[in-house]
C-alpha positions in Angstrom: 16.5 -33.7 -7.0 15.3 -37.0 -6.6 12.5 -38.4 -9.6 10.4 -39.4 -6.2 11.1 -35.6 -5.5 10.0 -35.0 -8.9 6.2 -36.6 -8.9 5.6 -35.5 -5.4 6.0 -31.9 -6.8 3.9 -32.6 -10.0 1.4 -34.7 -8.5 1.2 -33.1 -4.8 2.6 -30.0 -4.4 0.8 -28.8 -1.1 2.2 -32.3 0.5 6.1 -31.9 2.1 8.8 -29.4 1.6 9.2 -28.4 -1.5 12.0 -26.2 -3.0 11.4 -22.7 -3.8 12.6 -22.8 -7.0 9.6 -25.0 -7.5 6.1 -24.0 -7.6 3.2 -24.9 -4.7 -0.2 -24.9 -6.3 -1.3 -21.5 -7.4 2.0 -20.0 -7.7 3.5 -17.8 -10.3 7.3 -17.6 -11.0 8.8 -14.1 -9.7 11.7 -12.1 -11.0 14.3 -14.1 -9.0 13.8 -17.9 -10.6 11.5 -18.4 -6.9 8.0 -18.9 -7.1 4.9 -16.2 -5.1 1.7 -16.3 -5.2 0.2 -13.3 -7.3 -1.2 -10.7 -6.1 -5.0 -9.5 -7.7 -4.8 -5.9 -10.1 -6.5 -3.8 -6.7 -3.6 -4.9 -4.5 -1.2 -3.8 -7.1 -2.7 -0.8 -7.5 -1.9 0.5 -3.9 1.3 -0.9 -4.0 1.9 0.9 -7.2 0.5 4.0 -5.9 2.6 4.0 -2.5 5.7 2.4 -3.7 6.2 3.6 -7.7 8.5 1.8 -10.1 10.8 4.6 -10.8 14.2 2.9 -9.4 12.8 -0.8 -10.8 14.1 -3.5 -9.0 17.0 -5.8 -8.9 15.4 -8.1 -10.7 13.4 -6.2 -12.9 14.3 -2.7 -14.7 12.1 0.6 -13.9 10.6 0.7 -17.4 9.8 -2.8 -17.0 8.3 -2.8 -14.1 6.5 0.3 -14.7 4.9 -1.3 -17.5 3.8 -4.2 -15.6 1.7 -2.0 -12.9 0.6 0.2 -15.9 -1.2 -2.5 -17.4 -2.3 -3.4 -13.5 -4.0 0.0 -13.3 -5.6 -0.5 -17.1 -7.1 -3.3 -15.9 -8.8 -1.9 -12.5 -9.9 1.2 -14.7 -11.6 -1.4 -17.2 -13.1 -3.6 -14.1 -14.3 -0.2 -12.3 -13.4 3.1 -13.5 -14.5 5.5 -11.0 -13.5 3.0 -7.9 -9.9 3.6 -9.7 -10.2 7.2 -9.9 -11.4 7.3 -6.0 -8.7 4.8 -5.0 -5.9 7.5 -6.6 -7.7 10.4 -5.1 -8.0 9.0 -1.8 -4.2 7.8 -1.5 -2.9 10.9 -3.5 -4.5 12.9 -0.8 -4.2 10.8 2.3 -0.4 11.5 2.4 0.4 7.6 2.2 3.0 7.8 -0.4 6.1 9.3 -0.4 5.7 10.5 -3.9 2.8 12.1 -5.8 4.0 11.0 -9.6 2.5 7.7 -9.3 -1.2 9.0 -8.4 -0.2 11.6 -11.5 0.6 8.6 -13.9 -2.3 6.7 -12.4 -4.7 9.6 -13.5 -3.3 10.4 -16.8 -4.3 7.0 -17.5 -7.7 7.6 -16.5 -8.1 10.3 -18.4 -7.5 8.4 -21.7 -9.7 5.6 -21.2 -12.6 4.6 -23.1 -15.1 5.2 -20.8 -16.4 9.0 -20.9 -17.7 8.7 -17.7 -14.2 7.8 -16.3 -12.5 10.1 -18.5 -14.8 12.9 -16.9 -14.2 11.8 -13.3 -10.4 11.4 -14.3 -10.8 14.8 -15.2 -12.9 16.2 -12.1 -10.1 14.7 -10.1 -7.2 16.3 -11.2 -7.2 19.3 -8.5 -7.5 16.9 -6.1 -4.2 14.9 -7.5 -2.5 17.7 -8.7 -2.4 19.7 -5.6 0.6 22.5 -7.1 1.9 23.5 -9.8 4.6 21.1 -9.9 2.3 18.5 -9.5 0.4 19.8 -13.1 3.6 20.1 -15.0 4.3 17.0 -14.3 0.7 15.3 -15.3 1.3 17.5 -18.1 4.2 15.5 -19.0 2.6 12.1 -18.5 -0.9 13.2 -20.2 0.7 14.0 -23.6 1.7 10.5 -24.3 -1.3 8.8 -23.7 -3.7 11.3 -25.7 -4.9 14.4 -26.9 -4.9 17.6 -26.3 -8.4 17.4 -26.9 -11.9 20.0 -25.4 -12.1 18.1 -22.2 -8.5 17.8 -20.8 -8.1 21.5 -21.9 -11.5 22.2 -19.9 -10.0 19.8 -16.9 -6.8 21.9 -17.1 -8.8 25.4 -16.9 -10.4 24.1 -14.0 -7.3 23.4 -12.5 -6.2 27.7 -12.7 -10.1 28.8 -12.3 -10.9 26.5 -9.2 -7.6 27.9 -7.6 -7.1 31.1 -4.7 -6.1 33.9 -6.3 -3.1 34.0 -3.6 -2.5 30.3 -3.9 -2.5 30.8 -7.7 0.4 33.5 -7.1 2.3 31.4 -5.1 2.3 28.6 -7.6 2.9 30.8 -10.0 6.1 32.3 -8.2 7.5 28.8 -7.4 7.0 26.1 -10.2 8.0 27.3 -13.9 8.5 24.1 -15.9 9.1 20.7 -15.5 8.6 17.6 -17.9 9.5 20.0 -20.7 6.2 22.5 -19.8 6.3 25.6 -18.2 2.4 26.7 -16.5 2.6 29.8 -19.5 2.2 26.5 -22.2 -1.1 25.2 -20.2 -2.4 28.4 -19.6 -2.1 29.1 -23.4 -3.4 25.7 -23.8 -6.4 25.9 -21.6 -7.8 29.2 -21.8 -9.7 29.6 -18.6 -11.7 32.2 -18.0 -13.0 34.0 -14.5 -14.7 37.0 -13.3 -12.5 37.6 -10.7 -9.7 40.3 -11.4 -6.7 39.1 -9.2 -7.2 35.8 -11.4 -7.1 37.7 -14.6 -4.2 39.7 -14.0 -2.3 37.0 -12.6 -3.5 34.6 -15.7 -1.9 37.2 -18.2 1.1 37.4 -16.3 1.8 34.2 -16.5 1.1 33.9 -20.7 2.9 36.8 -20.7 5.4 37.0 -18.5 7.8 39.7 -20.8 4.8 41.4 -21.1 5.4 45.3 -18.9 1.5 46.0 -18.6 1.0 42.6 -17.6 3.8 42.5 -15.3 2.2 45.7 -13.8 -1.2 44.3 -13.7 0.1 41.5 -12.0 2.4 43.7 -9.5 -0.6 45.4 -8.5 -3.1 42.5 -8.1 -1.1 39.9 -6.1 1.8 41.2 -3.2 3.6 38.3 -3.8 4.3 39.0 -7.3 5.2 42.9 -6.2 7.9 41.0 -3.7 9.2 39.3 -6.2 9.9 41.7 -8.3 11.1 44.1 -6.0 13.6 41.1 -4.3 14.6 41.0 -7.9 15.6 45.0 -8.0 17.4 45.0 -4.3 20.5 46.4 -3.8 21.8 44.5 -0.8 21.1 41.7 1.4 19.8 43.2 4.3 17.3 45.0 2.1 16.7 41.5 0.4 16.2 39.7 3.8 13.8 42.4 4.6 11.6 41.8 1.3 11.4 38.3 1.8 10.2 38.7 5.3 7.4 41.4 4.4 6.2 39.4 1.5 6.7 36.2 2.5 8.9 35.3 -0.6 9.7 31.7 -1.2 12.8 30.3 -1.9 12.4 30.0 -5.3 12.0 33.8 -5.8 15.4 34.2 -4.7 18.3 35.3 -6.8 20.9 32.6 -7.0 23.5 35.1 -6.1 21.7 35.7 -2.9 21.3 32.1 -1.6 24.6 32.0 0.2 23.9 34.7 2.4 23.2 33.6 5.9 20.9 36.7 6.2 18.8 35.8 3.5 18.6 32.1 4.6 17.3 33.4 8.1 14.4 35.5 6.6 13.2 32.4 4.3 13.2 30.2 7.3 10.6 32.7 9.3 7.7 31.4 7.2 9.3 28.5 5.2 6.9 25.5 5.0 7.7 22.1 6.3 8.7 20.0 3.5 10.6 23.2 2.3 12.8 23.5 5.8 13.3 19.8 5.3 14.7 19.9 2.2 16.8 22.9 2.8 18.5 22.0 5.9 21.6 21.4 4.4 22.1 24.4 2.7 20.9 26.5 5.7 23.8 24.3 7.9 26.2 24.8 5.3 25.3 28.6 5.5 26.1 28.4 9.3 22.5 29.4 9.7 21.9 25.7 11.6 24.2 25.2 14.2 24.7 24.0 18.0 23.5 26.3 19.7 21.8 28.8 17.3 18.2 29.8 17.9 17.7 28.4 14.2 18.6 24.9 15.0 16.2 24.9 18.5 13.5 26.6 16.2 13.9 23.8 13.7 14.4 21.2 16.0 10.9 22.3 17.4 8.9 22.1 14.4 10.1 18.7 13.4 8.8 17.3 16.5 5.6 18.9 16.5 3.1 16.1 15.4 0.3 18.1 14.1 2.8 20.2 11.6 3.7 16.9 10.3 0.6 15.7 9.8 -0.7 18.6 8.0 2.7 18.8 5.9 2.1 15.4 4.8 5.7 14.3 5.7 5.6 10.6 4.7 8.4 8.8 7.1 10.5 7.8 4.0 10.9 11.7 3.2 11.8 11.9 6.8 14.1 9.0 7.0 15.8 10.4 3.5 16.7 13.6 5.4 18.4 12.2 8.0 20.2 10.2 5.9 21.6 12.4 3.9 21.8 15.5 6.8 23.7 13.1 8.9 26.3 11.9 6.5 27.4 16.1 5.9 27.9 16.1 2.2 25.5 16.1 -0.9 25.1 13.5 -3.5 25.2 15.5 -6.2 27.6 17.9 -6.1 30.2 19.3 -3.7 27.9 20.9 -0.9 29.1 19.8 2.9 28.3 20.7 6.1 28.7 20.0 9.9 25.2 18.5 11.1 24.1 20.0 13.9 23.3 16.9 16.6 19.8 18.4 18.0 18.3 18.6 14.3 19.4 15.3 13.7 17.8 14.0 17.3 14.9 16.3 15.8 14.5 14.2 12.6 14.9 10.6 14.5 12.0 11.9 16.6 9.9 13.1 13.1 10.7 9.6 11.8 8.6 8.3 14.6 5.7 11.1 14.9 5.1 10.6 11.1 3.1 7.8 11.3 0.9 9.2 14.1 0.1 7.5 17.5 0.0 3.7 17.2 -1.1 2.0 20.4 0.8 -1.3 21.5 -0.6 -4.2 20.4 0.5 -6.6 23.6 1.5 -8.9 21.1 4.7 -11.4 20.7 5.7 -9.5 17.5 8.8 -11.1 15.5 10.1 -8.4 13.2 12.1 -10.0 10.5 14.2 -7.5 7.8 15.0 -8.9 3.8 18.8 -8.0 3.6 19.9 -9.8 0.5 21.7 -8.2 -2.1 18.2 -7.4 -3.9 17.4 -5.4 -1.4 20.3 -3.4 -1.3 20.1 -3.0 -4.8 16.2 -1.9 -5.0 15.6 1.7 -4.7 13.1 2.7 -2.7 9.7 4.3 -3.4 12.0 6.4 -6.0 14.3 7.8 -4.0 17.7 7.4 -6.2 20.4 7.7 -2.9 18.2 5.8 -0.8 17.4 1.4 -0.8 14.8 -0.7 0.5 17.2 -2.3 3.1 17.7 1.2 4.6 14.0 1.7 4.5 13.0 -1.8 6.3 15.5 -0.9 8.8 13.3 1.7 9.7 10.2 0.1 9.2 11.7 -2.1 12.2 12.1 0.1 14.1 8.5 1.7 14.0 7.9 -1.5 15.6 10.2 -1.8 18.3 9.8 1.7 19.7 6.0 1.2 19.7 5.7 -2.6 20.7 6.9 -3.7 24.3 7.1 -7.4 23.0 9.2 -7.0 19.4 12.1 -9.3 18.6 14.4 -7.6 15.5 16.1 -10.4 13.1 17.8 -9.7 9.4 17.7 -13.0 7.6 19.0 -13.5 3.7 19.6 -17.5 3.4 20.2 -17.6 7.0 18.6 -15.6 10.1 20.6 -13.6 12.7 19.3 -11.6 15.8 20.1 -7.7 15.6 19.3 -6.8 19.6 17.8 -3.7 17.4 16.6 -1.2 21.1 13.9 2.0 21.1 16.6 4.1 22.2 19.2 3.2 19.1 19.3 5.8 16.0 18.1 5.4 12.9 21.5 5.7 11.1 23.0 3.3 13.6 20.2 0.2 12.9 20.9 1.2 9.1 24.6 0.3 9.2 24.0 -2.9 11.1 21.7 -4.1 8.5 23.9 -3.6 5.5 26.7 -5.9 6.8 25.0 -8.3 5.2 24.0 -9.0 1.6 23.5 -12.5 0.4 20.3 -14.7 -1.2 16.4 -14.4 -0.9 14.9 -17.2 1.8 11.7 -15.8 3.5 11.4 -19.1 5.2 14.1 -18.4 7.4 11.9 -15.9 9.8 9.6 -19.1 10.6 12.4 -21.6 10.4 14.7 -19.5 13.0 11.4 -19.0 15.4 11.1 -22.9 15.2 15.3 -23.3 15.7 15.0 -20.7 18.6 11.7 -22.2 20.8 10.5 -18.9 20.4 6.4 -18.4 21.0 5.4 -15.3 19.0 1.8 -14.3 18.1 3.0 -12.6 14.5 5.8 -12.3 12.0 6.0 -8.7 10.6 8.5 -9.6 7.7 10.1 -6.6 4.9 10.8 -8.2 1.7 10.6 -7.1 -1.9 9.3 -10.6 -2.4 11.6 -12.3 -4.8 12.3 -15.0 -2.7 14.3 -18.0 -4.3 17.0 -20.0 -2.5 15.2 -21.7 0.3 14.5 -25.7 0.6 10.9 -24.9 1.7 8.4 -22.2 0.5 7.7 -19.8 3.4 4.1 -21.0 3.0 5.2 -24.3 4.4 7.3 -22.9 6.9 4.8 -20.8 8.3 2.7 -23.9 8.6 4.9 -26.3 10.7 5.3 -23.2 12.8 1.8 -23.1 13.7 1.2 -26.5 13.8 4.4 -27.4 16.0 4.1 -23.8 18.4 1.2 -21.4 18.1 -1.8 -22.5 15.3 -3.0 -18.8 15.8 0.3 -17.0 14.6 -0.3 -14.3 11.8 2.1 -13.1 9.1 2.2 -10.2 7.5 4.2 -9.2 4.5 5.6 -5.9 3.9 6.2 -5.4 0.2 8.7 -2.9 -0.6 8.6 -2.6 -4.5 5.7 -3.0 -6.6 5.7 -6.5 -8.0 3.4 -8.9 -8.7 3.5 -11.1 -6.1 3.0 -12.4 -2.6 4.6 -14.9 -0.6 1.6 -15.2 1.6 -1.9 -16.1 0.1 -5.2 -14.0 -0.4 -7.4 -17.1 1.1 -5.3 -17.1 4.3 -7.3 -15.2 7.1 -3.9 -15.2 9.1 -1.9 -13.6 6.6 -2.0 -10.4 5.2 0.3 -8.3 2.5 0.2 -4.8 2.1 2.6 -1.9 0.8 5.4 -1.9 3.4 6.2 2.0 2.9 2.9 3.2 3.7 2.9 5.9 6.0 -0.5 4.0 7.3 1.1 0.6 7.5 2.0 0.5 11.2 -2.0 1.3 11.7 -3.4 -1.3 9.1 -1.0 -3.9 11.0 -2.0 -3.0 14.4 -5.6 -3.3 13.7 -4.8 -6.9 11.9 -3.1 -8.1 14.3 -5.7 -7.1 17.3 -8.3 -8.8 14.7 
């Protein structure tokens, strides 16, 4: 570079092109050796919350990473406490994040804050957050490194087993043992609730004593579900078992492994088996020969996963969705040596559940250029912490939320240069995800603005997926975006899609045509249609 270079970027940054391996004013250096603009500690929050750090980044590790948004959500807890705790409950709840853990993390920080009155909300909140019992081993896990064991988190924890359905209690109970090195017999022991109400007090003594034969007949004799489950336990063939888990309603997890490779069996779960469950299970139940062309399983599957409302009240975030049908459609497990033939109307079934998962989103009219991050960063990032799936695979789907909802939406993948995909409504998922990964080089989020320009194309908004850690262009994508408006359309929005929770933006907060947000949001397409009709 040039010493005239030089001055102009010392003395007038916001003047000319500048690289962006050098800073405009305001910037902040990101993981990549580019330059973003930071985001504020309530924007990393939600991404945080939505995204997780659990698979890092390519740039930065998971423990790294993690740290960095840890100290994020220290800081909003310091600013505002209780708006913290509300923001985690509302999320948590709101089914806009693929994974609880984060909202779990998020809280067990609240609860050892300074602040009693946050520490008691943090508390109040944990039903809320931690909705099963999988969910409060897991807090568990997270709690006991950031503080005591102390009166109030053993009263939060008792409220957790008091405030809880004696049947709901059972079925937890049944299904979630231990995780994160707890088992719920340690935080019943731990907490020591106590209720009025019998079914609760046979089933809490149960569970502390679970070896325990008047306890075990207490229990038997209190919940049905915990009579099924021991009487599955004492059956003497399948058809007897299958029979059991249909009168009881047994869940999967109450099943002998020695039984779970019965077709009979598989058939008997399936009859009450709750969405995410049938999701996650539909490659054993194919292996089984349970799911197959032409069975009445695989049209009674097929059914539910295009039923909107089921979704909706299953919380199935599109990224679980999209994960299923990644990994149904390829026929073999990741871990370990499970196969089977996917049956093609459940895999139809999940392309259509990719799409009703984020609910009815009305066109926008608008001149929408959709523009996918495929450098090697991406393919490297993990996303929202699944460990077999990236965020290139993920923005490919993201894309195509778009372009089966927007009449007017132009698909490009761009790394350091930009290339149109002809991406169509009626392509599969699987199909737009192989296109993408043919290509894998640097970070240049300029080039969605700079191939727009190249092209003469007129487009109202650029919808761009990125992870951000943009670094090889010769402009910042700040100054691309502003010869675009002021050569073609001075009204043209942007709006960034972050898929992994960094630090940073390569839009600004102050501009009232740009707007960044968590990119795997199950809300996202909702929050961008309403910003764009703004």
């Amino acid at each position: 570079m040039s010493y005239r270079n030089i001055m102009k970027s010392i003395f007038n940054r916001g003047a000319g092109a500048l690289p962006q391996s050098m800073p405009l004013a305001g910037q902040v250096a990101n993981a990549a050796g580019g330059h973003y603009f930071p985001v504020n500690d309530w924007t990393r929050l939600d991404r945080f919350l939505v995204l997780g750090t659990e698979g890092g980044t390519y740039y930065a590790g998971a423990l790294a990473l993690t740290l960095d948004n840890a100290d994020a959500v220290l800081r909003c807890l310091d600013e505002d406490g209780l708006l913290t705790v509300r923001r985690i409950v509302e999320i948590s709840q709101s089914g806009r994040a693929p994974r609880n853990d984060p909202a779990l993390f998020a809280l067990a920080l609240a609860t050892a804050h300074g602040d009693q009155g946050v520490r008691r909300a943090a508390l109040d909140a944990l039903p809320k957050v931690a909705r099963t019992g999988t969910h409060l081993l897991t807090f568990a896990g997270y709690v006991e490194t950031v503080r005591g064991w102390g009166r109030a988190l053993r009263r939060g924890v008792a409220g957790w087993f008091t405030g809880m359905e004696p049947e709901r209690l059972a079925l937890q109970a049944v299904k979630y043992r231990q995780r994160e090195g707890w088992a719920l017999r340690d935080l019943l022991r731990l907490a020591h609730p106590l209720t009025d109400d019998i079914v609760s007090r046979a089933l809490f003594d149960w569970i502390a004593h679970p070896e325990d034969a008047r306890a075990i007949a207490r229990a038997r004799g209190a919940a049905p579900l915990v009579d099924g489950l021991y009487r599955l336990r004492d059956a003497t063939s399948v058809r007897q078992a299958a029979d059991l888990i249909v009168r009881y309603s047994l869940p999967r997890e109450a099943v002998p492994t020695g039984l779970l490779n019965e077709r009979e069996v598989w058939d008997a779960l399936l009859v009450a088996m709750p969405m995410m469950a049938m999701v996650r299970n539909l490659a054993k139940m194919t292996a089984v020969g349970l799911i197959a062309p032409g069975t009445a399983a695989a049209s009674y599957v097929a059914e539910r996963l295009t039923d909107a409302e089921q979704l909706r009240r299953a919380r199935m975030h599109p990224v679980q969705i999209l994960l299923a049908l990644r990994t149904y459609a390829q026929g073999r497990g990741v871990l370990g040596g499970l196969t089977w033939a996917p049956a093609p109307k459940v895999s139809d079934a999940l392309d259509e559940a990719f799409d009703r998962s984020f609910g009815f989103v009305a066109p926008t009219g608008k001149r929408i250029l959709v523009a996918v991050d495929v450098s090697g960063s991406m393919h490297w990032s993990a996303c929202a912490g699944s460990k077999v799936m990236n965020c290139l695979e993920a923005g490919a789907a993201m894309a195509m939320s778009f372009v089966r909802t927007e009449d007017q939406a132009h698909v490009i993948a761009f790394d350091t240069g930009a290339r149109a995909v002809g991406v169509s409504r009626r392509q599969r998922l699987d199909d737009v995800t192989r296109t993408f990964s043919q290509w894998s080089g640097g970070t240049d989020i300029a080039q969605p603005m700079l191939y727009a320009l190249d092209q003469g194309l007129e487009v109202d908004a650029f919808v761009v997926v990125t992870d951000n850690e943009t670094w090889s262009g010769r402009q910042h994508p700040v100054q691309a975006l502003a010869a675009y408006r002021k050569r073609v359309n001075p009204e043209a929005k942007a709006v960034v899609m972050a898929c992994s929770a960094n630090g940073g933006s390569v839009v600004p907060d102050d501009d009232a045509h740009a707007m960044g947000i968590a990119g795997f949001d199950a809300a996202a397409p909702q929050i961008v249609n309403d910003f764009l009709r703004s």
